[in-house]
C-alpha positions as CSV (number, residue, x, y, z in Angstrom):
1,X,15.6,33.9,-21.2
2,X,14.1,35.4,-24.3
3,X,11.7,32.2,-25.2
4,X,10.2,32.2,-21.8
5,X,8.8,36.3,-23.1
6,X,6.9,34.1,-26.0
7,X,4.9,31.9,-23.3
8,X,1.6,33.3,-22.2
9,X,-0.7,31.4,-20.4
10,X,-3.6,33.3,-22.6
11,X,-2.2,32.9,-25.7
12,X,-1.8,28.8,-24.6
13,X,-5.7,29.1,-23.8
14,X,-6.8,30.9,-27.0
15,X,-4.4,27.7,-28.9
16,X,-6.1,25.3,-27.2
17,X,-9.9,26.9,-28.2
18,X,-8.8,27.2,-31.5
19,X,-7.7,23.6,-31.9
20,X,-10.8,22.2,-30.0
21,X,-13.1,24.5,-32.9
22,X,-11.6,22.7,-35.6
23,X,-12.4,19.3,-33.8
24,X,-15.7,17.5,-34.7
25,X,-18.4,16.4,-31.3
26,X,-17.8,13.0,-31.7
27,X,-13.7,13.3,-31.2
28,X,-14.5,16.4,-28.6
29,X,-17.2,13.8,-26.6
30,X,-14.1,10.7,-27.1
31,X,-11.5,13.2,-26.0
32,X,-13.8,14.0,-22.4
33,X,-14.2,10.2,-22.0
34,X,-10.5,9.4,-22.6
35,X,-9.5,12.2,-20.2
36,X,-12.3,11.0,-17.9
37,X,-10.8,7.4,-17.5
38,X,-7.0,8.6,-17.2
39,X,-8.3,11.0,-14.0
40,X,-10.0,7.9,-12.5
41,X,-7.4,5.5,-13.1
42,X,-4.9,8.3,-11.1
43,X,-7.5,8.9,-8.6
44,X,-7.5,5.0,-7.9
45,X,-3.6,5.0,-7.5
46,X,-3.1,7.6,-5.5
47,X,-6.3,6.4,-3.1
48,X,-5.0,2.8,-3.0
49,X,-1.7,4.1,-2.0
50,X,-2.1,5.4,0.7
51,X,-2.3,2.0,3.1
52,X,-2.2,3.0,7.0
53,X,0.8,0.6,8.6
54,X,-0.5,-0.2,12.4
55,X,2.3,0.9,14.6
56,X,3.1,-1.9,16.9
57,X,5.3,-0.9,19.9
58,X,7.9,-3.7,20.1
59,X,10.3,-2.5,22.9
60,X,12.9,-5.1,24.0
61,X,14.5,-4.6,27.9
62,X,17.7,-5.9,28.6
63,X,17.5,-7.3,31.7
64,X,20.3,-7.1,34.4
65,X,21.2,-10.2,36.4
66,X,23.6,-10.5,39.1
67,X,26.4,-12.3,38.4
68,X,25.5,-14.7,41.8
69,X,22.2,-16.2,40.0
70,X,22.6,-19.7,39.8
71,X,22.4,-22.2,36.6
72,X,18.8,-23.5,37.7
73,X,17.8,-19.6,37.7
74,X,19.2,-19.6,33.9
75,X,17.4,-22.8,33.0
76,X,14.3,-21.5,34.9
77,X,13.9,-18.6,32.7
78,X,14.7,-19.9,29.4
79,X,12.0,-22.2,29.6
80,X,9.7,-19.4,30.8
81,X,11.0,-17.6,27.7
82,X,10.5,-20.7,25.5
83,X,7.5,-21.1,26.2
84,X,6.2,-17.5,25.6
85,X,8.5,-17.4,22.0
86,X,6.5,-20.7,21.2
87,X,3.2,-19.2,21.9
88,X,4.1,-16.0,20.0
89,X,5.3,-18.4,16.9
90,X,1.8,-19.8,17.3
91,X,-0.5,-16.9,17.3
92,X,1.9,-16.1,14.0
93,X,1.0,-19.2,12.4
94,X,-2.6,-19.0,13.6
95,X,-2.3,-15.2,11.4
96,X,-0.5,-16.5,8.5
97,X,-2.7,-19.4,7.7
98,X,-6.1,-16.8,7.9
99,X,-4.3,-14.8,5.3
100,X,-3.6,-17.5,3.4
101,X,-7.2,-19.0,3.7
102,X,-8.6,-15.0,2.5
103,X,-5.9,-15.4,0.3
104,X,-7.2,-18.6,-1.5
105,X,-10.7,-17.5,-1.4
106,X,-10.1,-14.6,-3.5
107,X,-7.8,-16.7,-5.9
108,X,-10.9,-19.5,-5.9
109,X,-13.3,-16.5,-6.9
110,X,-11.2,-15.8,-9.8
111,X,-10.3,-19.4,-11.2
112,X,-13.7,-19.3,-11.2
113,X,-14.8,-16.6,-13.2
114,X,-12.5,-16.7,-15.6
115,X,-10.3,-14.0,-14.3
């Protein structure tokens, strides 16, 4: 506990003035620049972090049959719910491909310049 009596955050501040005095402009002017670009480059990570994920509400019912339904019923509904999985598996490819197309445009961009 007796070395935390020695800290002082004056005596840290007078350090610091004395040690920038010694220092020339040109390394004081580098040092704001340097300091500059390491606050920016934060800034950016901590901005592009943040990256709002859209709640989607995907609830799924059970439904209750009676036990007198019929094997046509059963057959009947599956193809109902075929059919909507297959146009849900299509609206997914219909997404993926755009992303890949934005994808490959971006990647095209930077074949091309070099990047």
């Amino acid at each position: 506990m007796t070395f935390l009596k020695y800290i002082s955050p004056l005596k840290a501040l007078r350090d610091l003035r004395g040690y920038l005095a010694t220092r020339k402009k040109h390394e004081l002017w580098f040092m704001m620049l340097a300091l500059a670009i390491t606050f920016g480059i934060i800034v950016m990570f901590v901005k592009d972090s943040h990256v709002p994920v859209p709640y989607k509400k995907n609830i799924i019912y059970v439904d209750s049959w009676p036990i007198t339904r019929t094997e046509e019923e059963i057959r009947a509904k599956q193809r109902v719910d075929e059919a909507k999985r297959k146009e849900e598996e299509a609206a997914f490819l219909e997404r993926q491909k755009k992303r890949q197309a934005e994808f490959k445009k971006y990647d095209d961009w930077l074949k091309k310049h070099g990047i």
